[in-house]
C-alpha positions in Angstrom: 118.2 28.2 -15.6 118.1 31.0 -18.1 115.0 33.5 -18.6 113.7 31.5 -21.5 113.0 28.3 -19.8 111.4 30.1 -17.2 109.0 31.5 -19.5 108.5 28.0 -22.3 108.4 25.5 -19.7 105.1 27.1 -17.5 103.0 27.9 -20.9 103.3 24.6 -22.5 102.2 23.0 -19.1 99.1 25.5 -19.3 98.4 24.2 -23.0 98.8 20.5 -22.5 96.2 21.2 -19.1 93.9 22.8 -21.7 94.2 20.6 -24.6 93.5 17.4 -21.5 90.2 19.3 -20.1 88.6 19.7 -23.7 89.2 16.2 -24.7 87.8 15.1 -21.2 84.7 17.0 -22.1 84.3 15.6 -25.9 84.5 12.2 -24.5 81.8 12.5 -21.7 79.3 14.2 -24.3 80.4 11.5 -26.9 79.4 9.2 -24.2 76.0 10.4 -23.2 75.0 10.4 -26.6 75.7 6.8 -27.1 74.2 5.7 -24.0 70.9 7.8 -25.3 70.4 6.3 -28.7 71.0 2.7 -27.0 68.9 3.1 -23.9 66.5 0.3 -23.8 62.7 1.0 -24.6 60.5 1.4 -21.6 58.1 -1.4 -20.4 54.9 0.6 -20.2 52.1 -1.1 -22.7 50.0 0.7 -24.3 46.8 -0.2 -24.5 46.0 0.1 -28.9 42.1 0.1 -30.5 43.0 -3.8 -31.5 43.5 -4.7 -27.8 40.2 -3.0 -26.5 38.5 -4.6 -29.5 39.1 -8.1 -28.4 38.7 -7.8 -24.2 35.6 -9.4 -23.2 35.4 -6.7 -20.7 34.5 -4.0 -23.3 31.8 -6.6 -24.4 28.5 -6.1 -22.4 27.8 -9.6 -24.2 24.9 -11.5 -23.3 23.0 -12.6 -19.8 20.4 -15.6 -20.2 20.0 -17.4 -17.0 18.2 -20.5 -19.1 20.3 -22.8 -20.9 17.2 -25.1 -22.1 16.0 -25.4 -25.5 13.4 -23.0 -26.2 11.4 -24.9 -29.2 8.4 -25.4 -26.8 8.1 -21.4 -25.5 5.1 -19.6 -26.8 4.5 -16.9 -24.3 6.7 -14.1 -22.7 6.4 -12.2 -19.3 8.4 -9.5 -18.7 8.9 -7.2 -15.7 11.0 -4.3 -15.3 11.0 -2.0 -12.0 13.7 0.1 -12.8 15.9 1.4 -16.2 14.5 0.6 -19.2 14.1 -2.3 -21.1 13.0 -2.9 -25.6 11.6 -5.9 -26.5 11.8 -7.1 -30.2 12.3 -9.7 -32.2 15.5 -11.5 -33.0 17.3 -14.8 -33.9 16.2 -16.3 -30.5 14.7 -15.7 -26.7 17.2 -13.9 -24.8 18.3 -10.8 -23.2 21.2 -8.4 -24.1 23.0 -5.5 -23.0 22.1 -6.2 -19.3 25.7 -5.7 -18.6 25.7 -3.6 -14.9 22.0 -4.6 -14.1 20.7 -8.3 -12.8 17.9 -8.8 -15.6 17.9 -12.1 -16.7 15.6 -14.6 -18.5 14.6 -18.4 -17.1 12.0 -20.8 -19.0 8.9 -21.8 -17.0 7.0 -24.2 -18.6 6.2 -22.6 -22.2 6.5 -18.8 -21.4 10.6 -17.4 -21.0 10.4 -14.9 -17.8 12.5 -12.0 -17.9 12.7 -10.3 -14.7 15.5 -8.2 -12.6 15.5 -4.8 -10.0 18.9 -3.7 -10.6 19.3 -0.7 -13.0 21.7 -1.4 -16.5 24.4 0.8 -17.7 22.2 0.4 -21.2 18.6 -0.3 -22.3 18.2 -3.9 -22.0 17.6 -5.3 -25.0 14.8 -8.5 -25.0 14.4 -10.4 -28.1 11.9 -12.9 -29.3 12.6 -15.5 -32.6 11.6 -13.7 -35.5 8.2 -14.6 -37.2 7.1 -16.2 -33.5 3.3 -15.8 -33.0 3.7 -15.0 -29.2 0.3 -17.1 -27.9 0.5 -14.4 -24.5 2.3 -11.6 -24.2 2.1 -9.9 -20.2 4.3 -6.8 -19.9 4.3 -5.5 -16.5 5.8 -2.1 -15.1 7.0 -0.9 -11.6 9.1 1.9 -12.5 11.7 3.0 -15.1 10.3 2.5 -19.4 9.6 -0.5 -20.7 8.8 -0.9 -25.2 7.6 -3.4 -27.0 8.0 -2.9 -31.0 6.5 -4.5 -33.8 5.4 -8.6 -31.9 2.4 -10.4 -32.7 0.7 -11.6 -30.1 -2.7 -13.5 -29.6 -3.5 -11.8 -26.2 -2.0 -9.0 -24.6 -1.7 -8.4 -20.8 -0.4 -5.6 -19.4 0.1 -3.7 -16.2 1.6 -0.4 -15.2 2.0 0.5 -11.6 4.3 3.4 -11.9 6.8 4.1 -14.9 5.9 4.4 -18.6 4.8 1.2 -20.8 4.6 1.4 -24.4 3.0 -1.6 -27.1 3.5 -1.6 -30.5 2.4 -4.0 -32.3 -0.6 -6.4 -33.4 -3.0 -9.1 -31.1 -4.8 -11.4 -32.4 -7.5 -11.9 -29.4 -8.2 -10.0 -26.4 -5.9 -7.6 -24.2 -6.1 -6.1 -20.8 -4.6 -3.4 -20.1 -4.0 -2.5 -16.1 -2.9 1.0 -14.8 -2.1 1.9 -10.6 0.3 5.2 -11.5 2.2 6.1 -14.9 2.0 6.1 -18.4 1.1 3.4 -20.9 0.5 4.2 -24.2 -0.9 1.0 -26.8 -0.4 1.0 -30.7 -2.9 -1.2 -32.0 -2.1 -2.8 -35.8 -5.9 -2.8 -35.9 -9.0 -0.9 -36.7 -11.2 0.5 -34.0 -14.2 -1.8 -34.6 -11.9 -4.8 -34.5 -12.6 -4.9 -30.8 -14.9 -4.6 -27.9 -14.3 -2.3 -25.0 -14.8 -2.5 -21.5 -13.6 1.0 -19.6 -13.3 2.0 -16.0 -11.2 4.9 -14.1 -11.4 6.3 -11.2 -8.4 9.3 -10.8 -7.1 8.7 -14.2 -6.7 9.5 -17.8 -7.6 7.6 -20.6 -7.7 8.2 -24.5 -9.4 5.9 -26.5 -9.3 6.4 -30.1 -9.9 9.7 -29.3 -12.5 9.4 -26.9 -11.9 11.0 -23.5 -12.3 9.8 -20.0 -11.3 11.3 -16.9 -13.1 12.1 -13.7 -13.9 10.1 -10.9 -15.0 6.4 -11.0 -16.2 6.3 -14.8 -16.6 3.3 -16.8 -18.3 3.1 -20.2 -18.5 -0.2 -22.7 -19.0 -0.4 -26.5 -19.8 -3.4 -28.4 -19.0 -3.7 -31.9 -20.0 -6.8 -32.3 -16.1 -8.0 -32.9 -14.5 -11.2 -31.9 -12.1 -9.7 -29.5 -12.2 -7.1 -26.8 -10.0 -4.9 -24.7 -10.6 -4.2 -20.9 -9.0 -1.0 -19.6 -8.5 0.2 -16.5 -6.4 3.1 -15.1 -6.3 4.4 -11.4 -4.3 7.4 -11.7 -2.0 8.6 -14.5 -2.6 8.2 -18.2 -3.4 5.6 -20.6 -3.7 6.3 -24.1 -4.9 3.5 -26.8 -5.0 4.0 -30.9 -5.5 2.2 -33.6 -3.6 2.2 -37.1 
């Protein structure tokens, strides 16, 4: 073989090796590409602001233990021991926003009872039929804040043991107004001669109108010659009651 074929034959063998590795190359990065822009799209859901808005899990909705008809219910009781519960008036007797707590409401006889220990995640939210005349209203208190806002009542009971309590509103007879431990504070929609007063304390606070008593084992009365009267009594802790 001559000294010329020695030399072609080996070179063209090193180009066509060359030429075959960067084709190989092309193709495999022509291939990756493809497979990228066909790859199929994950199966993770996401969760959009449409799908929270209509789980009934996001809802803290509405708990009402009663499913009678509540034409005949003139009165409300309610006790709260723990949390903190507003009471005001609405389209109907029931109670809201009790979602994480076990308030609930029940009718007996003509007064709807709403009653529960466990603490809510929110305020529970009571509500009474609006323009209802409530003939009785009894609020009663063993811890945590309980508000009443703007109800008309004929007579008023209530009773603080520990906790804060806090009326606003307007009665149309007599209240009572019971105090162990706490706070209560009463808003009257009333002048100070619209009532009567009875007063006793014996380690507490009270603020009537203005007029201070505290000591030990007080009482005083004042008679206004009114049609309706208010009997206070407070242990220990404050109770403050004004008129507007």
């Amino acid at each position: 073989m001559s000294t010329l074929k020695k030399i072609v034959i080996p070179a063209v063998i090193v180009i066509l090796t060359a030429a075959i590795v960067v084709l190989t190359v092309s193709v495999v990065k022509l291939s990756r590409k493809i497979d990228s822009q066909t790859a199929p799209a994950s199966n993770t859901t996401v969760s959009t602001p449409a799908d929270d808005a209509t789980d009934p899990s996001a809802d803290p909705g509405k708990v009402d233990a009663s499913t009678e008809p509540s034409s005949g219910v003139t009165a409300l009781k309610c006790s709260m021991s723990k949390g903190a519960m507003n009471i005001t008036y609405g389209s109907e007797f029931s109670v809201r926003d009790a979602k994480g707590s076990d308030v609930s409401g029940k009718i007996v006889g003509d007064t709807y009872v709403v009653e529960g220990s466990k603490v809510s995640e929110n305020a529970v939210t009571v509500t009474v039929p609006s323009g209802l005349v409530l003939t009785s209203l009894t609020l009663e208190v063993s811890g945590g804040a309980l508000e009443s806002s703007g109800l008309v009542c004929e007579e008023l009971h209530t009773n603080c043991t520990a906790g804060a309590l806090h009326f606003n509103g307007t009665v149309n007879g007599d209240c009572d107004f019971q105090q162990s431990a706490g706070k209560t504070i009463i808003n009257l929609n009333a002048k100070e001669s619209d009532f009567n007063y009875t007063i006793s304390y014996s380690m507490g606070h009270i603020n009537y109108a203005g007029h201070q008593y505290l000591g030990l084992n007080g009482s005083d009365t004042g008679d206004n010659g009114a049609a309706k009267n208010i009997n206070a009594n407070c242990s220990m802790g404050s109770m403050s009651i004004f008129f507007n």
